[in-house]
C-alpha positions as CSV (number, residue, x, y, z in Angstrom):
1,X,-10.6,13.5,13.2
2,X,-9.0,9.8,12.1
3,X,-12.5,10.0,9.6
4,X,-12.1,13.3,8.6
5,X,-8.2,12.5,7.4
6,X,-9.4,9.4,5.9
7,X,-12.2,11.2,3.7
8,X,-9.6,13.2,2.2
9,X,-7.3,9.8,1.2
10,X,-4.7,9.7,3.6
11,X,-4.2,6.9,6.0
12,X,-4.8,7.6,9.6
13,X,-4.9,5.1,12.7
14,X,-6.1,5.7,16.6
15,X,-3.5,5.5,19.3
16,X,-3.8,5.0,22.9
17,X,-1.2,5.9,25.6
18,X,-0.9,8.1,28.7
19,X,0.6,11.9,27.9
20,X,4.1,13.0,29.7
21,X,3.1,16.4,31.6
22,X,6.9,17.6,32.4
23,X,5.4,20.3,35.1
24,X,2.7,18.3,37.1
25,X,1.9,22.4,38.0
26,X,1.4,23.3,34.5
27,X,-2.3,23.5,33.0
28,X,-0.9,23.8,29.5
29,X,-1.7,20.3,28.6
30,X,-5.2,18.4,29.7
31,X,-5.5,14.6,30.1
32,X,-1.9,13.9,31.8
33,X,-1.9,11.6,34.5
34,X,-4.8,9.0,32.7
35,X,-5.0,7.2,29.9
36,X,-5.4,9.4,26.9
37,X,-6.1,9.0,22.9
38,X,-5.0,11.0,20.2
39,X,-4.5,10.0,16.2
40,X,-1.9,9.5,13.5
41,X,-1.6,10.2,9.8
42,X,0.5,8.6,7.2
43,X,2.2,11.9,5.1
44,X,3.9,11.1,2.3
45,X,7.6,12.0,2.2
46,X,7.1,12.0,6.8
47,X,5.8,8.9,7.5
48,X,3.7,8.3,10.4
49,X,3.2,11.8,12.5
50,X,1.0,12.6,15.8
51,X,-1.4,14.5,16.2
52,X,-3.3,15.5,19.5
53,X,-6.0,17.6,18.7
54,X,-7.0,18.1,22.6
55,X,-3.1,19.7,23.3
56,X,-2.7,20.8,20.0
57,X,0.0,18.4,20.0
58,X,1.7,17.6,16.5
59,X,4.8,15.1,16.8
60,X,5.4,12.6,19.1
61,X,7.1,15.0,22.4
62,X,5.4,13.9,25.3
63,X,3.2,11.3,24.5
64,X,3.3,7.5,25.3
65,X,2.1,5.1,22.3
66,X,0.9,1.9,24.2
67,X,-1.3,0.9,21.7
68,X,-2.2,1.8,18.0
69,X,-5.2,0.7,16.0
70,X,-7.4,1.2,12.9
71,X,-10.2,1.4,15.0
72,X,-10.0,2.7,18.4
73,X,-12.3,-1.0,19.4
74,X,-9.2,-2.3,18.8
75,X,-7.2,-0.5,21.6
76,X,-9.0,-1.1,24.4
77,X,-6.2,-0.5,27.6
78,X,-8.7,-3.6,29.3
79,X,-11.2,-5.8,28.2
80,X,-12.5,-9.5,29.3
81,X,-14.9,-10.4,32.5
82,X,-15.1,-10.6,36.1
83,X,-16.3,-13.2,37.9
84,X,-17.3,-12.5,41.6
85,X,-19.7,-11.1,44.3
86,X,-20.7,-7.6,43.9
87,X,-19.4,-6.5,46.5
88,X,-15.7,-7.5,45.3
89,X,-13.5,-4.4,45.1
90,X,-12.1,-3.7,41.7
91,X,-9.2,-1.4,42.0
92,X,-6.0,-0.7,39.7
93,X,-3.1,1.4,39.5
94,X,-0.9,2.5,36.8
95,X,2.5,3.9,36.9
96,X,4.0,5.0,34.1
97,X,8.1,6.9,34.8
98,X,9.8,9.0,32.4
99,X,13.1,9.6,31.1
100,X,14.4,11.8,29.0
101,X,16.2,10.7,26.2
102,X,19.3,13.3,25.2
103,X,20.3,13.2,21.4
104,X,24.0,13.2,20.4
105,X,25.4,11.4,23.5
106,X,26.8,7.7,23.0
107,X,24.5,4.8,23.8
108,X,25.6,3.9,27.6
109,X,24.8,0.0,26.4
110,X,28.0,-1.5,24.6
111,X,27.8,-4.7,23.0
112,X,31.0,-6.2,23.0
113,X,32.1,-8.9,19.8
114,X,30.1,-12.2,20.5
115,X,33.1,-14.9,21.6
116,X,32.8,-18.4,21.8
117,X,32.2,-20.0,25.1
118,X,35.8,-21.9,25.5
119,X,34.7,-25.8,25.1
């Protein structure tokens, strides 16, 4: 897809992240719970906007940006070596919480008027 955008001269870039799934019961989204890929494209007049061509996601809602790239070599989640005997477990988790953010509320964090510390 990020090729196809490209041939027709607008910018485009790979992004990496993990997808929200609100309703671990739903099956209206696939690749929830894992690491997951989808692109952007630069629109004039828009900017930057999402697309996720496995949900049939446009905008951002519900997916995670952990990395962004021009190529998706670029993003790897991992890379490096391992030194070790084979039989060595290799294991990782990942956790990633959510919270939703309500529009139109005031920003709990108040910054107060920097003071001087008395001398």
């Amino acid at each position: 897809m990020i090729e196809s955008v490209r041939a027709l001269g607008l910018a485009a870039r790979f992004v990496s992240g993990y997808l929200h799934i609100p309703n671990e019961e739903s099956d209206e989204f696939q690749g929830g719970g894992n690491t997951h890929a989808w692109c952007q494209v630069y629109l004039p007049g828009a900017g930057w906007v999402e697309f996720d061509p496995t949900n049939g996601i446009v905008g951002n809602r519900n997916l995670i940006r952990v990395a962004v790239a021009r190529d998706p070599r670029q993003a790897l989640p991992l890379s490096g070596t391992f030194e070790g005997a084979a039989r060595d477990a290799l294991d990782m988790t990942v956790s990633v919480e959510t919270r939703e953010i309500i529009t139109g509320m005031a920003n709990p964090v108040s910054v107060g008027a920097l003071r001087r510390a008395p001398e």
